[in-house]
C-alpha positions in Angstrom: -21.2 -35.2 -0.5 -22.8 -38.3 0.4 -24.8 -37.7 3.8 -27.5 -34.9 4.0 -27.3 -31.7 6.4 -30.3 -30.2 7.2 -29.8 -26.9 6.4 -30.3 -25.2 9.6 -27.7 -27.2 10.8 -25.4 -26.5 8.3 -25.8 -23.1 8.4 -25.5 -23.4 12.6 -22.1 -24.9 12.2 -21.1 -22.7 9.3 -21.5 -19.7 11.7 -19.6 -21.6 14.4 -16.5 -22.4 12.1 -16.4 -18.2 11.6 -17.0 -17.9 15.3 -13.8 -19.5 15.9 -15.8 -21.9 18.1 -13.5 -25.5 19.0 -13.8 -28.6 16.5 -16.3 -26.9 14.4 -14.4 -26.7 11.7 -13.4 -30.9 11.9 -17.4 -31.4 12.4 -17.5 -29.9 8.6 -14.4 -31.5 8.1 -16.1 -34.9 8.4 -19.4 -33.9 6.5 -17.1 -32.5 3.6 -14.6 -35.2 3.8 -15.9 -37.2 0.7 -16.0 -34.2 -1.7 -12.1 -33.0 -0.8 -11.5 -36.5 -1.6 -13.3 -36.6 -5.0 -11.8 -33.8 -6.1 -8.2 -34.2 -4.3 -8.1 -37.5 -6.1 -9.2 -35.9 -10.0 -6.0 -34.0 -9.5 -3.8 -37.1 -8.9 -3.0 -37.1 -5.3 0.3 -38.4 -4.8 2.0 -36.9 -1.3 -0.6 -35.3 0.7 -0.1 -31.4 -0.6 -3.5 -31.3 -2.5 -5.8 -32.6 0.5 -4.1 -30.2 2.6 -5.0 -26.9 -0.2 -8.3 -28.5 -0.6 -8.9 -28.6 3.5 -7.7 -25.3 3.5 -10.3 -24.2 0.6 -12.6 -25.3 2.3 -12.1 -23.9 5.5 -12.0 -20.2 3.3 -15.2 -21.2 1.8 -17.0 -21.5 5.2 -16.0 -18.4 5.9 -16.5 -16.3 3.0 -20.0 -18.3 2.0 -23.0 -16.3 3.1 -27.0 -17.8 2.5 -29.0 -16.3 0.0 -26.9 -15.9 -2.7 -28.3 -18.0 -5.1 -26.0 -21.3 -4.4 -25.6 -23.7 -1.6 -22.5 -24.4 0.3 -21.9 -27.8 -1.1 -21.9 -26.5 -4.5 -19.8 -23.1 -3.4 -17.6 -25.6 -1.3 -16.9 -27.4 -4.9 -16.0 -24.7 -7.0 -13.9 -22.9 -4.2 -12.2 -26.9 -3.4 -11.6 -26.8 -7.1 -10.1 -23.4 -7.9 -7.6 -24.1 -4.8 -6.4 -27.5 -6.8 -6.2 -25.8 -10.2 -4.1 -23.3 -8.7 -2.0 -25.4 -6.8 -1.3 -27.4 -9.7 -0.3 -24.5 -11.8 1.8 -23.0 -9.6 3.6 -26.6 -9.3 3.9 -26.9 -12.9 5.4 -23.4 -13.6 7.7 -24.1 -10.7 9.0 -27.2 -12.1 9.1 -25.9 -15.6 7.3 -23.0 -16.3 3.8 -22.4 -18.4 1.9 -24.3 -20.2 2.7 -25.3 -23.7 -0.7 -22.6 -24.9 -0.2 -24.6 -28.3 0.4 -28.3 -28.2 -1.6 -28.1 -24.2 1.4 -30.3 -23.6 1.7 -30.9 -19.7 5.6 -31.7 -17.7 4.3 -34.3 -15.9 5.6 -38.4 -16.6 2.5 -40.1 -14.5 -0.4 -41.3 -17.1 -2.9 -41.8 -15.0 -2.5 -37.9 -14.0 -1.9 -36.8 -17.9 -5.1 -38.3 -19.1 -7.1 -37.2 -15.7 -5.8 -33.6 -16.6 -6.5 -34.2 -21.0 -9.7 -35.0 -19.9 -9.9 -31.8 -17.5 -9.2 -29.6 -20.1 -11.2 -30.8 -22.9 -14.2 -30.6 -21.0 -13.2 -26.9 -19.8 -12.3 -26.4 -23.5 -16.2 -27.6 -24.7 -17.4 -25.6 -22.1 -15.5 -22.5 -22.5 -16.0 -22.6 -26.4 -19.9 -22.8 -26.2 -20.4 -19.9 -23.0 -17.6 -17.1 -23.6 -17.1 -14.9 -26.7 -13.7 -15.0 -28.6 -12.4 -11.9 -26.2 -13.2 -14.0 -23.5 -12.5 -17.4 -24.2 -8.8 -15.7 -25.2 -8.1 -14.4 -21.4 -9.6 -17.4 -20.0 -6.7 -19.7 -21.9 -4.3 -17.3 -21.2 -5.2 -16.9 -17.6 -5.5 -20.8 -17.2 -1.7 -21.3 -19.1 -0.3 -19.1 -16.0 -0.4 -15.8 -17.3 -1.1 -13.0 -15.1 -3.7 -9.7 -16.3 -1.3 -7.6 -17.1 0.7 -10.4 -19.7 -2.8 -10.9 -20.7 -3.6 -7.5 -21.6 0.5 -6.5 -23.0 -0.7 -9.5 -25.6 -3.9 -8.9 -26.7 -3.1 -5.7 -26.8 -5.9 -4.5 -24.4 -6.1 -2.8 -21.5 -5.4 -4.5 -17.9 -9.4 -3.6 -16.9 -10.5 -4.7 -20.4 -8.8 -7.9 -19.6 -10.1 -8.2 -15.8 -14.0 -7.6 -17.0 -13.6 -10.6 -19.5 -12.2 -12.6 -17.0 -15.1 -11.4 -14.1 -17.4 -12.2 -17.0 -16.4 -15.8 -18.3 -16.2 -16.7 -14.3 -19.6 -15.6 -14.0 -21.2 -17.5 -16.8 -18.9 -20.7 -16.2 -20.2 -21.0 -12.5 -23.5 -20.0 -13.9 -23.0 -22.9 -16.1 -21.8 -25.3 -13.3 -24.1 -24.3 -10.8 -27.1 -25.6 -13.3 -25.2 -29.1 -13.5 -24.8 -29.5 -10.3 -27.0 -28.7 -8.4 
């Protein structure tokens, strides 16, 4: 985000966006506006679809974000902006033609410039990944991130569904640990 909030502000209009109160929400539209864009555009924006999940995300982070929990909006913004788009482009790419390739990493997608955005994406989660979670971990976190849901998870790994759930609460703890320390 380019422009600065004072943080009474922020936190003025936060509460008015889960008030309900008119144009709230489009006054943190405007302030947030650059980082929907940042991130819409990481994902390869082609048709509109993304900025409307990421405007949606962040209209569900002002209201689930509460002060005093060790992270700022901008930053809580971010990560909720970005999970939206991961999502959303996972649920495109299994409609279109199913999981991941978990071996090759192989994406279906034809547009370079969105295959090297998304190579890129994925190493850096990879590097990340490999150096924060243990092996249990860094398993249900690939698995989770090709499409799979807990309960494939677990029926591979042989685990238990609440086995595979704590590793996944877990890794997304220490990877937003991780990301809050970078960015903010």
């Amino acid at each position: 985000m380019n422009r600065q909030v004072d943080p009474d502000d922020l936190s003025a209009l936060l509460h008015s966006v889960r008030e309900g109160e008119t144009g709230a929400f489009n006054r943190l539209l405007d302030l947030y506006r650059p980082l929907l864009v940042s991130s819409v555009s990481s994902f390869g924006e082609k048709d509109g679809v993304m900025m409307q999940e990421a405007t949606i995300a962040l209209y569900h982070a002002a209201l689930a974000y509460r002060e005093g929990r060790g992270t700022t909006f901008g930053l809580f913004a971010k990560i909720c902006v970005t999970n939206a788009l991961s999502s959303a482009m996972r649920q495109e790419m299994k409609r279109r033609e199913g999981p991941l390739d978990e071996e090759s990493g192989e994406i279906p997608e034809t547009d370079p410039e969105v295959v090297l955005i998304y190579a890129e994406t994925v190493q850096a989660f990879y590097r990340l990944c490999t150096e924060l979670l243990s092996p249990f971990e860094f398993k249900t976190v690939t698995l989770r991130v090709a499409g799979y849901s807990n309960r494939e998870i677990a029926d591979r790994l042989k685990k238990s569904e609440r086995s595979v759930a704590n590793a996944l609460g877990r890794s997304t703890g220490k990877i937003r640990r991780r990301l809050s320390d970078l960015y903010t």
